[in-house]
N, CA, C and O of each residue as an XYZ file, in Angstrom:
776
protein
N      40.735      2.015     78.864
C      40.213      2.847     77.807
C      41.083      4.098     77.688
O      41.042      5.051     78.466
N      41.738      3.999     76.805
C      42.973      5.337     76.545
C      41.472      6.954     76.538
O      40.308      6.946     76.138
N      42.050      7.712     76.974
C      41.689      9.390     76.823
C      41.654      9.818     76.009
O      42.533      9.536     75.195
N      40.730     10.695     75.687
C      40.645     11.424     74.779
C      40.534     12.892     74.771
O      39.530     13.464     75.192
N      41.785     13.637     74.189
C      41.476     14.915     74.071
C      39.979     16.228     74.040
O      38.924     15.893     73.501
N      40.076     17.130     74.448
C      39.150     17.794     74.303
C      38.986     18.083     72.437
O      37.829     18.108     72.018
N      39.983     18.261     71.544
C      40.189     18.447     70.465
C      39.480     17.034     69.769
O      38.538     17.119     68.981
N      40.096     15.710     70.197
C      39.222     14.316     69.650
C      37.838     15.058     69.978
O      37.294     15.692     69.073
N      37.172     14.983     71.440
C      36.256     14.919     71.309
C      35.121     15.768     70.676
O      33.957     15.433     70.452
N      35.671     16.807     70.472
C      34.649     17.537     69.949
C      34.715     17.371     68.448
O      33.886     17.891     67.701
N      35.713     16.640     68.035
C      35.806     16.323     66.444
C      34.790     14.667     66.613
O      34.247     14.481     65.524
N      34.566     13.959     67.231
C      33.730     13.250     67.468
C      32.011     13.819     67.757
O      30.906     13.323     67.538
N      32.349     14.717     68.173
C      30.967     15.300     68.025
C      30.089     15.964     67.200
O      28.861     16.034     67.167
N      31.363     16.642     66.254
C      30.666     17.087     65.479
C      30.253     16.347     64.406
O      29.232     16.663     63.796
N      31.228     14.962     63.956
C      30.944     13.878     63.357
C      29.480     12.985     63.529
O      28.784     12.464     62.657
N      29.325     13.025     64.865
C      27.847     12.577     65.609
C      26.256     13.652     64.723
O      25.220     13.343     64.134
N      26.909     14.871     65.104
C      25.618     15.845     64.726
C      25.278     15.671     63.060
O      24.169     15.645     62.525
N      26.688     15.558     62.406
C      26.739     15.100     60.855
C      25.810     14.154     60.531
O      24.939     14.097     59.664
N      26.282     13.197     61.671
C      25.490     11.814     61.206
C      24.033     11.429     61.057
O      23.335     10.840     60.233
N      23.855     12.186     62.536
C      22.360     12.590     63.225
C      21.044     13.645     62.296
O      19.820     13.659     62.169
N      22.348     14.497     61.772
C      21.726     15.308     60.528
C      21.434     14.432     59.810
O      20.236     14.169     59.913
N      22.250     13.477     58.703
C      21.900     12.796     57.673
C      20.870     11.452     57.633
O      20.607     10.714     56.683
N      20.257     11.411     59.421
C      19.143     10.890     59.698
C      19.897      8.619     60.033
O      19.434      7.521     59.727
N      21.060      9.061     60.711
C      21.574      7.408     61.047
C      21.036      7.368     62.392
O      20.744      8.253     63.195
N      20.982      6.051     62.421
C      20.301      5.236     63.453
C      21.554      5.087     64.777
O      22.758      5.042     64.525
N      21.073      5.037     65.954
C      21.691      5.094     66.970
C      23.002      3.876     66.986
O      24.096      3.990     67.540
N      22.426      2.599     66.114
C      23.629      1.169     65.971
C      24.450      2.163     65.199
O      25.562      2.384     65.677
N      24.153      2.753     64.196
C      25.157      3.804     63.343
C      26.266      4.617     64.304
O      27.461      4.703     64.022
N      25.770      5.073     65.243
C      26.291      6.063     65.674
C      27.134      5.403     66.474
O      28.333      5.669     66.394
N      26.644      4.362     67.446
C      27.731      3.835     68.209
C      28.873      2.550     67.637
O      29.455      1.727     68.343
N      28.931      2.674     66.494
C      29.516      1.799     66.053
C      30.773      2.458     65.575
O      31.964      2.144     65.579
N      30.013      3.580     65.125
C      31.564      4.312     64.192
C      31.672      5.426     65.069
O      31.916      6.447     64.426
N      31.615      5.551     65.869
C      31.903      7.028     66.965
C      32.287      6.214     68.482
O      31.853      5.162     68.950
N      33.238      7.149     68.971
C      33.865      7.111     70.227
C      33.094      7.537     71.381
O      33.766      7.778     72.384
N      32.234      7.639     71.440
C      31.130      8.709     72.495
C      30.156      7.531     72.752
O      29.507      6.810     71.994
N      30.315      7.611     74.352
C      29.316      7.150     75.041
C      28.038      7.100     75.287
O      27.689      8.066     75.965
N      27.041      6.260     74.979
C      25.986      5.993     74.299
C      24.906      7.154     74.597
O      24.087      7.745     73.894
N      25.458      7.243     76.638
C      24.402      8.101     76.644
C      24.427      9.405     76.275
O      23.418     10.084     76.087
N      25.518      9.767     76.167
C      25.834     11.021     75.343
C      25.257     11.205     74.083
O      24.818     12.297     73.722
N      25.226      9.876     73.178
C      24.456      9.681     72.112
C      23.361     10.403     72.186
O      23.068     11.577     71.959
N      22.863      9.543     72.520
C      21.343     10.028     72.766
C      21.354     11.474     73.587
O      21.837     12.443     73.001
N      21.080     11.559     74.291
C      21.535     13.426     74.821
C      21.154     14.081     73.190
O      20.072     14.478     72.758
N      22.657     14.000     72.442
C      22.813     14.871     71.482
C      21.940     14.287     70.531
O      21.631     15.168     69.728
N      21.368     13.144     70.232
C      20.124     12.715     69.330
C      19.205     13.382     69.657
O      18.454     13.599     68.706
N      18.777     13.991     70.925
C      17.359     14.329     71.127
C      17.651     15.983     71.039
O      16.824     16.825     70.688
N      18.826     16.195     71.386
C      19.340     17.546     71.828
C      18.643     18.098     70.067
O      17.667     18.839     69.955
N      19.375     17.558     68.962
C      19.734     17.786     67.139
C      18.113     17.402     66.762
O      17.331     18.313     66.493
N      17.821     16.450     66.765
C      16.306     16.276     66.449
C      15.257     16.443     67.381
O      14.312     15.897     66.812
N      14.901     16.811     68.327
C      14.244     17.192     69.074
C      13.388     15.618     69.650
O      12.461     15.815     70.435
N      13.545     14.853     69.457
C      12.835     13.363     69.569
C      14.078     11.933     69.672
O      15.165     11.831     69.101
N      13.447     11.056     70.543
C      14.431     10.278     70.877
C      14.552      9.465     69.987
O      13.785      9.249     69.049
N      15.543      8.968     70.250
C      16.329      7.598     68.867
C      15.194      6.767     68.801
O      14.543      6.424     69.787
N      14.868      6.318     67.182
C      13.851      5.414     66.951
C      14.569      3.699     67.519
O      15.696      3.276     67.260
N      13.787      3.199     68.102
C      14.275      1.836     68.256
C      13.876      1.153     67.171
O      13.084      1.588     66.334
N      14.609     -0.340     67.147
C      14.591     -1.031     67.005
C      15.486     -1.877     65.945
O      16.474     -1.147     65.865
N      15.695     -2.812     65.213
C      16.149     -3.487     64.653
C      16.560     -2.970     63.421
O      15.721     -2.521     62.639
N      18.097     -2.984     63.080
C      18.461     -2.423     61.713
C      18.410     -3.651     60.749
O      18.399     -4.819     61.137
N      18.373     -3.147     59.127
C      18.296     -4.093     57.871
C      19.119     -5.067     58.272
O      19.924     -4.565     59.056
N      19.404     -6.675     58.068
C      19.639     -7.073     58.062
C      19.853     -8.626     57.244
O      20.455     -9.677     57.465
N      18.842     -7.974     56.025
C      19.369     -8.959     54.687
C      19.785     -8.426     53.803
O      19.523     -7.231     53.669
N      20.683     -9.174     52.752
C      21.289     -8.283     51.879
C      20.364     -7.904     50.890
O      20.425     -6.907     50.170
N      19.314     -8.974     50.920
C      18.591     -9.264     49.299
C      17.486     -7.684     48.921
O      16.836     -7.406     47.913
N      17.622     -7.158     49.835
C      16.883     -5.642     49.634
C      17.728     -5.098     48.707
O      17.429     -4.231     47.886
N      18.569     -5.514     48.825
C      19.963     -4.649     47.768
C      19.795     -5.196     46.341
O      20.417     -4.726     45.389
N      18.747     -6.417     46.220
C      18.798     -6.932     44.734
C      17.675     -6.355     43.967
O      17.686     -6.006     42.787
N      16.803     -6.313     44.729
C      15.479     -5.847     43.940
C      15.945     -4.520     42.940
O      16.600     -3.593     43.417
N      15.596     -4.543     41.741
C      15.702     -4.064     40.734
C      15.881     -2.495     41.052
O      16.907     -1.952     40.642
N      14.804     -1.645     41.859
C      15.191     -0.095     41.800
C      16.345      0.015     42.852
O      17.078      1.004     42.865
N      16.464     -0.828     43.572
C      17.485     -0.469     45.349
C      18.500     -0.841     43.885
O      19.048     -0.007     43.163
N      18.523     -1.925     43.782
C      20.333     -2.357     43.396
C      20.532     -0.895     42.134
O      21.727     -0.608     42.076
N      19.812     -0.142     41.348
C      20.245      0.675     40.560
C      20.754      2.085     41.721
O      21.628      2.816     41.254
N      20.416      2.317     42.649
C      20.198      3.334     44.278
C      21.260      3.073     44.843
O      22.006      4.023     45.078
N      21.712      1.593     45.277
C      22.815      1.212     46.011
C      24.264      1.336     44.630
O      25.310      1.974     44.742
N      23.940      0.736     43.784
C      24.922      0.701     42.945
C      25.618      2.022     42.907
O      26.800      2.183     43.209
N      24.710      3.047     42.474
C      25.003      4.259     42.625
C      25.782      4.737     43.381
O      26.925      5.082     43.080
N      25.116      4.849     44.792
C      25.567      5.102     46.319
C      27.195      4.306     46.507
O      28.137      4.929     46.997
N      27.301      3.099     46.113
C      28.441      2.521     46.268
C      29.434      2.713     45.296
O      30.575      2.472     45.692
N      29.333      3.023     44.315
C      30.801      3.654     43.124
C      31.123      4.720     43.701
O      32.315      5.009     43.593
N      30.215      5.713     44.527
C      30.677      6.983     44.693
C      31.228      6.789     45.730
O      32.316      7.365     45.756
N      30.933      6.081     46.889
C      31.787      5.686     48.407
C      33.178      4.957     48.053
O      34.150      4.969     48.808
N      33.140      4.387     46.932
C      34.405      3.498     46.655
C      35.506      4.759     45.899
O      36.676      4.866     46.268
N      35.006      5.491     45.002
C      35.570      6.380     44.580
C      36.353      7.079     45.391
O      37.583      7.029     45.381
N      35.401      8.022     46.414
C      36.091      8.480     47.842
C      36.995      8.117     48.229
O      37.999      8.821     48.328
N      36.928      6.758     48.614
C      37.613      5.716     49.536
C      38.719      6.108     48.706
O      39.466      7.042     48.998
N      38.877      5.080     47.204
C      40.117      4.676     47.040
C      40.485      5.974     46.075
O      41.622      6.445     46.118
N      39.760      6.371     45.453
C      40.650      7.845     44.433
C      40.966      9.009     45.565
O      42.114      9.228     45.951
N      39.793      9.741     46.057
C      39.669     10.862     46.712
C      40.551     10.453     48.309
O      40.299     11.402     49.051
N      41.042      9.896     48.724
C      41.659      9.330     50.123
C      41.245      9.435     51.135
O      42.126      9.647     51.969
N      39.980      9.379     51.632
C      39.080      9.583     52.478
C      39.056      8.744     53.312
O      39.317      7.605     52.925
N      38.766      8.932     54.648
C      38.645      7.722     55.516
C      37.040      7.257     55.057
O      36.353      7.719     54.146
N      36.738      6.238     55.979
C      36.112      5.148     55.439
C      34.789      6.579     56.236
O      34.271      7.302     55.385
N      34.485      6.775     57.353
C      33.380      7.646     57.707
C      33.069      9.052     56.962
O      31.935      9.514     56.835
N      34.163      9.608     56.529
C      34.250     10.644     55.626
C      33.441      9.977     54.293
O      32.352     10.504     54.068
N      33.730      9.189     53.642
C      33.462      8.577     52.503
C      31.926      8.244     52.616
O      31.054      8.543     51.799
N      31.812      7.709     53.545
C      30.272      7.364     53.824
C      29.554      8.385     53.525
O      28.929      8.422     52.465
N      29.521      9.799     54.796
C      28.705     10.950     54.445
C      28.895     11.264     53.520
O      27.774     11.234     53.011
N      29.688     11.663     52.646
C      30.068     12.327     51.599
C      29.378     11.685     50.353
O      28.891     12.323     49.419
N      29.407     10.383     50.475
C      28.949      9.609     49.118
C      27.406      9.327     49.281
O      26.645      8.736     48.514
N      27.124     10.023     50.710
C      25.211     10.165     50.851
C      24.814     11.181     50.414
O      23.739     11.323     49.832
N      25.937     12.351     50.716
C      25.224     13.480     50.351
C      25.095     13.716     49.148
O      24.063     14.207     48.690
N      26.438     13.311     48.217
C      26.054     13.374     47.125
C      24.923     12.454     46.570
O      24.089     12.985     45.837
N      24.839     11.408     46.789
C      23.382     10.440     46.259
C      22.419     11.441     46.524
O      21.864     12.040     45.602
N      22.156     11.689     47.829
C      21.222     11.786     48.125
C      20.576     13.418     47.236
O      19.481     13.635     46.717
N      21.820     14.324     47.378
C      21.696     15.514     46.399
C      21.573     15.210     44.473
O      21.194     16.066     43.673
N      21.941     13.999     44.168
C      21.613     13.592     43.081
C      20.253     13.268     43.175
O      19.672     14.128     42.513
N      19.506     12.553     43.604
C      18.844     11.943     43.564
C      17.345     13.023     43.466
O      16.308     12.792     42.844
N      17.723     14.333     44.386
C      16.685     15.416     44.573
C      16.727     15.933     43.253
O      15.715     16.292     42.651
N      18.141     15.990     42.685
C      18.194     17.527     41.575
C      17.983     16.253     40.341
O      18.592     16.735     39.386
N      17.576     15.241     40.004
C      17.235     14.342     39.522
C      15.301     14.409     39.450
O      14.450     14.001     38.660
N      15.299     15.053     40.565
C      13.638     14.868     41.127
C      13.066     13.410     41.259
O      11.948     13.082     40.860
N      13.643     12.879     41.649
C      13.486     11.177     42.208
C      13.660     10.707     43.583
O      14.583     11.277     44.163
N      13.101      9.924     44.193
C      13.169      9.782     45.839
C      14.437      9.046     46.341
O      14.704      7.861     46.144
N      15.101      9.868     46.958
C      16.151      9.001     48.037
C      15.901      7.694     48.297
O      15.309      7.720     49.376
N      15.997      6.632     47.967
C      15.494      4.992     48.200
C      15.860      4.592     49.524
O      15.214      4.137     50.468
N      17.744      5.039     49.250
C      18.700      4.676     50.466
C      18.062      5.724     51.721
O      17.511      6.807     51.522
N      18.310      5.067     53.058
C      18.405      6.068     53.859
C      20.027      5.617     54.397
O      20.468      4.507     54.099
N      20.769      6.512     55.138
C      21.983      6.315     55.744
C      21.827      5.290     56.666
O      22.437      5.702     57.653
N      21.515      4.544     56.845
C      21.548      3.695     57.787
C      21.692      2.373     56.732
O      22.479      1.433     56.841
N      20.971      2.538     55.982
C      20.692      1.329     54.638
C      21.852      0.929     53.597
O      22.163     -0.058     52.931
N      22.407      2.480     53.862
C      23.786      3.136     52.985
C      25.195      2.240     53.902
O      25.984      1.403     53.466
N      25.075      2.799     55.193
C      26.135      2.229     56.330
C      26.047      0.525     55.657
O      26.939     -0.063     55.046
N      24.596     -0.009     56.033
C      24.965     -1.407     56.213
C      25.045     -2.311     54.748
O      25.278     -3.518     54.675
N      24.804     -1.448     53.698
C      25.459     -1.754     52.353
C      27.080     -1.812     52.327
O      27.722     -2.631     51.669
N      27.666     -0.740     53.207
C      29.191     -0.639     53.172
C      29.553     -2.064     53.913
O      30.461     -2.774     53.481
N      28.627     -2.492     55.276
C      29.578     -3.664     55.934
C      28.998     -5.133     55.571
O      29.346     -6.172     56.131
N      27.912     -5.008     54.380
C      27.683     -6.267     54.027
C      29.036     -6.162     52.450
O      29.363     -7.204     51.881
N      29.408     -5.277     52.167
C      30.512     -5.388     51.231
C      31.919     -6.011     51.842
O      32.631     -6.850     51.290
N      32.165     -5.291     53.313
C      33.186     -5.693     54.543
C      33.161     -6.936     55.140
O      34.101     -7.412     55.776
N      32.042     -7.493     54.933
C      31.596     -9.020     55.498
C      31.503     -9.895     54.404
O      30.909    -10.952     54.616
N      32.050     -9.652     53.045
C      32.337    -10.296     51.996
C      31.073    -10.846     51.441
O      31.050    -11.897     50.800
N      30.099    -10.179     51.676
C      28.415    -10.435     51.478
C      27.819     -9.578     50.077
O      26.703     -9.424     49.581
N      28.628     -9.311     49.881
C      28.324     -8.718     48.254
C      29.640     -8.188     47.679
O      30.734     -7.996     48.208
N      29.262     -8.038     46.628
C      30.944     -7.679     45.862
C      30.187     -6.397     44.429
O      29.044     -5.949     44.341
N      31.157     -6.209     43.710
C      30.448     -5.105     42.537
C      31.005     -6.237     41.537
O      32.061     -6.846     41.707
N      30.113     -6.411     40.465
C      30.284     -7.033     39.497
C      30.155     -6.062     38.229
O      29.546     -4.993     38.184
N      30.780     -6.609     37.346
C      30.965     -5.536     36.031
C      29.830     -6.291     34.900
O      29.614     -7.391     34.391
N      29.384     -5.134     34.902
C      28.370     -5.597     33.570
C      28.476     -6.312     32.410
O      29.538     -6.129     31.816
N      27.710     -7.063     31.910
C      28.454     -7.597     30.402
C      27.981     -6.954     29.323
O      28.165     -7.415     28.196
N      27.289     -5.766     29.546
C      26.355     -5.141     28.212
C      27.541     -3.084     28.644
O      28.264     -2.537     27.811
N      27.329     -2.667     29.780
C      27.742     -1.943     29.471
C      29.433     -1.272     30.705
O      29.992     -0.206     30.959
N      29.550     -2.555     31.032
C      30.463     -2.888     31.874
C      30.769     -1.794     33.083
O      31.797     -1.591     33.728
N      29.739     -1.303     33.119
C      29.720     -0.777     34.781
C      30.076     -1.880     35.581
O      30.297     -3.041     35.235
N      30.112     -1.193     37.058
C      29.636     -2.013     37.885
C      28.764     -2.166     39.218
O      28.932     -1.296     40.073
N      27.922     -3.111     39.453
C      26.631     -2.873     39.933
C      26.470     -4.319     41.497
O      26.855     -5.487     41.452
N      25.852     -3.663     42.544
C      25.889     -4.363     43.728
C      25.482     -5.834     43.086
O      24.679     -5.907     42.156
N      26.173     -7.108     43.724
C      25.631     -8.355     43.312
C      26.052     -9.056     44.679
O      26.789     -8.540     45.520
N      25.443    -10.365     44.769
C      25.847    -11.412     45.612
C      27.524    -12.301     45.303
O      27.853    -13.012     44.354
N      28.235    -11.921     46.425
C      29.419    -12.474     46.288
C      30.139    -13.522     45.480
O      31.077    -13.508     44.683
N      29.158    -14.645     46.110
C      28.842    -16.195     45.145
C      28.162    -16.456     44.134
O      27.986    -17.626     43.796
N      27.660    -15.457     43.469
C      26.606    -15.449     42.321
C      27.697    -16.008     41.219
O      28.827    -15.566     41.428
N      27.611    -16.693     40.342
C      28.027    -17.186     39.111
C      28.147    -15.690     38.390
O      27.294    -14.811     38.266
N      29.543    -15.743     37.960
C      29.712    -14.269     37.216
C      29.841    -14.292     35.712
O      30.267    -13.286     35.145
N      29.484    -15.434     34.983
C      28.922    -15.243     33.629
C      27.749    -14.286     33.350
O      26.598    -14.211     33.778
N      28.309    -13.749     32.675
C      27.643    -12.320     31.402
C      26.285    -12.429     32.680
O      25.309    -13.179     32.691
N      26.684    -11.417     33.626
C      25.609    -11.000     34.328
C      25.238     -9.292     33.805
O      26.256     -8.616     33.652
N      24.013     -8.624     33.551
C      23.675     -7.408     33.159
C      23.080     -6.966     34.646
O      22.434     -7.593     35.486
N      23.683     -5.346     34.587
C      22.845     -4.468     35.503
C      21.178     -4.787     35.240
O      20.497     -5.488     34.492
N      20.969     -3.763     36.403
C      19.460     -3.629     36.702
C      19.159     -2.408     35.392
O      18.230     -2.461     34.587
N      20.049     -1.519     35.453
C      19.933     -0.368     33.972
C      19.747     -1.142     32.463
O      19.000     -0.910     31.513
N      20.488     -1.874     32.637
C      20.835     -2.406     31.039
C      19.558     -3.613     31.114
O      18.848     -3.685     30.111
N      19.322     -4.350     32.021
C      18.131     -5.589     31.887
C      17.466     -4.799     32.940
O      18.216     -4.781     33.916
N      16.161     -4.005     33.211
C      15.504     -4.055     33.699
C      14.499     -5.671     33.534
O      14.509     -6.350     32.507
N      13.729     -6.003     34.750
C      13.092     -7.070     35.134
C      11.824     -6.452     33.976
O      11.783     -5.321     33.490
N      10.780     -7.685     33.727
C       9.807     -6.945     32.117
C       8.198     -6.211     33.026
O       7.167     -5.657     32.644
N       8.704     -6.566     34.179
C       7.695     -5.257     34.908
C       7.781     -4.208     35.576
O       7.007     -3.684     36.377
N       9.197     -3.810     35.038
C       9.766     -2.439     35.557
C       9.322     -1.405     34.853
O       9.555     -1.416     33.644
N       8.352      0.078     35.619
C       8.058      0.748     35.335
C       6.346      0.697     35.017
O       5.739      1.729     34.734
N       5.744     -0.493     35.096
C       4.470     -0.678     34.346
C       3.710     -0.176     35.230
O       2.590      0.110     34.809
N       3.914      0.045     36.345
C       3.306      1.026     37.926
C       3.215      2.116     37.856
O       2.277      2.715     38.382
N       4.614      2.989     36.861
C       4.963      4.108     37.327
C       3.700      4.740     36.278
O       3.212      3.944     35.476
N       3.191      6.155     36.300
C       2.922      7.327     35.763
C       3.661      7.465     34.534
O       4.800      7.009     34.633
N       3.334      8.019     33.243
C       4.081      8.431     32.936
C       5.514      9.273     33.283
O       6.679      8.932     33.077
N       4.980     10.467     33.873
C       5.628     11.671     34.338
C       6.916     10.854     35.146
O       8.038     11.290     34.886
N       6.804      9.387     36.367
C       7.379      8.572     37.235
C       8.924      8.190     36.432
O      10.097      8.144     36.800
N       7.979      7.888     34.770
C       8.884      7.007     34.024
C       9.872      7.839     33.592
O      10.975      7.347     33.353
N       9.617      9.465     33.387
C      10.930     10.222     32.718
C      11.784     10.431     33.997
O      13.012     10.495     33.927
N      11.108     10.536     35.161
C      12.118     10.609     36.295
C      12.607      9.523     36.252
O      13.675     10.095     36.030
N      13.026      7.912     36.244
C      13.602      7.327     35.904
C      14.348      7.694     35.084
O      15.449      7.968     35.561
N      14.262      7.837     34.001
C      15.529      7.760     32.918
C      15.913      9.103     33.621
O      17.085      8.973     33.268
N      15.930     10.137     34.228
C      16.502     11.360     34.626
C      17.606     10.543     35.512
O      18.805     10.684     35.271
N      17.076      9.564     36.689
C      17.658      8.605     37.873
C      18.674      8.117     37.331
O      19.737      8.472     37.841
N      18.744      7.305     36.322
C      19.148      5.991     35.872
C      20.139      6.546     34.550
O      21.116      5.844     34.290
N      19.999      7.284     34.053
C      21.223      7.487     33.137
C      22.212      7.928     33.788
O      23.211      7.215     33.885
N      22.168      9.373     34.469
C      23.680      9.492     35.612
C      23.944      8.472     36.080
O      25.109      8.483     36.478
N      23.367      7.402     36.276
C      23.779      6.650     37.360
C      24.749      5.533     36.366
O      25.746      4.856     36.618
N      24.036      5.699     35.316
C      24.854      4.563     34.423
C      25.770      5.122     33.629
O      26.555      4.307     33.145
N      26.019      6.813     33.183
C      27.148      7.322     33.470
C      28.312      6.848     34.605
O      29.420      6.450     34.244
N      27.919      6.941     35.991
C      29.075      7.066     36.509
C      29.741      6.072     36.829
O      30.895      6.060     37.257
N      28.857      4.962     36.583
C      29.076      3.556     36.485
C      30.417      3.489     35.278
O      31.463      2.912     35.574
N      30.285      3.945     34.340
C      31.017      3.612     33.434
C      32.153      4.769     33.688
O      33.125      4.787     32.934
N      32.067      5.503     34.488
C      32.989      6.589     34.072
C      34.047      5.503     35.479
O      35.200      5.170     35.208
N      33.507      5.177     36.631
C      34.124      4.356     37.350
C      34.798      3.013     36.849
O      35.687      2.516     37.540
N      34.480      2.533     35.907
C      34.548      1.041     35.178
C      35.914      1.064     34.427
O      36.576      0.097     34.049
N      36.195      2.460     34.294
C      37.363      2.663     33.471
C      38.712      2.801     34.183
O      39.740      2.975     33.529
């Protein structure tokens, strides 16, 4: 196991407290960080005052299809890809960065965070595991989380075809926060598409 500087490590740490702030799960932490588990935890309990929640992270993609996640993830993922490939970001930089902004959209929107970072992470490695891909809209040619193998004839977002019982739950008041949600989002879709 090569060494690591005092300079690495504390740039690993502070990456940890980032993470720990933005509320990722301990598989999060030891996956993309250099620091030894129990150190993990240490500084998990040290930053939140309470130990790492156990247990089992997401592990199907199809949460990502349901009609409000895939408009949430879609979102979340143009802006991580943006990072990535416009802004030159490493791939962990890109991550936080494209939460905080969701996640700061999503408040000054007045609409609930759907994603949590952990949900966000394993959206990025079911894209890395060739388990979903972004498909471009045929109505307003964004592009929006889909299944890899899905038949890619004239498929429409979740924005442009909502499902015909989307919204029939919400409140009025629910429904303008939607369109508050869902138009940036289908802005940046298109501003990315280009």
């Amino acid at each position: 196991m090569p060494r690591t500087t005092l300079a690495q490590d504390a740039q690993e740490m502070v990456r940890a407290i980032a993470l720990i702030k933005l509320g990722a799960r301990m598989q999060v932490l030891e996956t993309e960080l250099a620091l030894p588990r129990d150190r993990l935890i240490r500084l998990y309990r040290e930053v939140t005052g309470v130990s790492p929640p156990k247990g089992l992270l997401p592990s199907s993609a199809d949460w990502y299809m349901t009609w409000m996640a895939n408009i949430h993830s879609s979102l979340f993922y143009n802006t991580y890809l943006f990072l990535k490939n416009e802004a030159q970001c490493t791939h962990l930089d890109a991550l936080t960065k494209a939460y905080r902004l969701y996640r700061e959209h999503c408040t000054n929107a007045g609409g609930e965070t759907l994603l949590d970072l952990t949900r966000a992470w394993t959206l990025v490695r079911f894209f890395s595991g060739g388990i979903l891909q972004m498909t471009q809209c045929c109505r307003c040619s964004g592009k929006f989380v889909a299944y890899k193998y899905d038949r890619p004839i004239s498929k429409a977002c979740a924005l442009c075809q909502p499902p015909s019982r989307a919204g029939k739950s919400l409140k009025k008041s629910d429904s303008a926060t939607y369109r508050e949600v869902a138009a940036p989002a289908e802005a940046l879709s298109l501003a990315l598409a280009e």
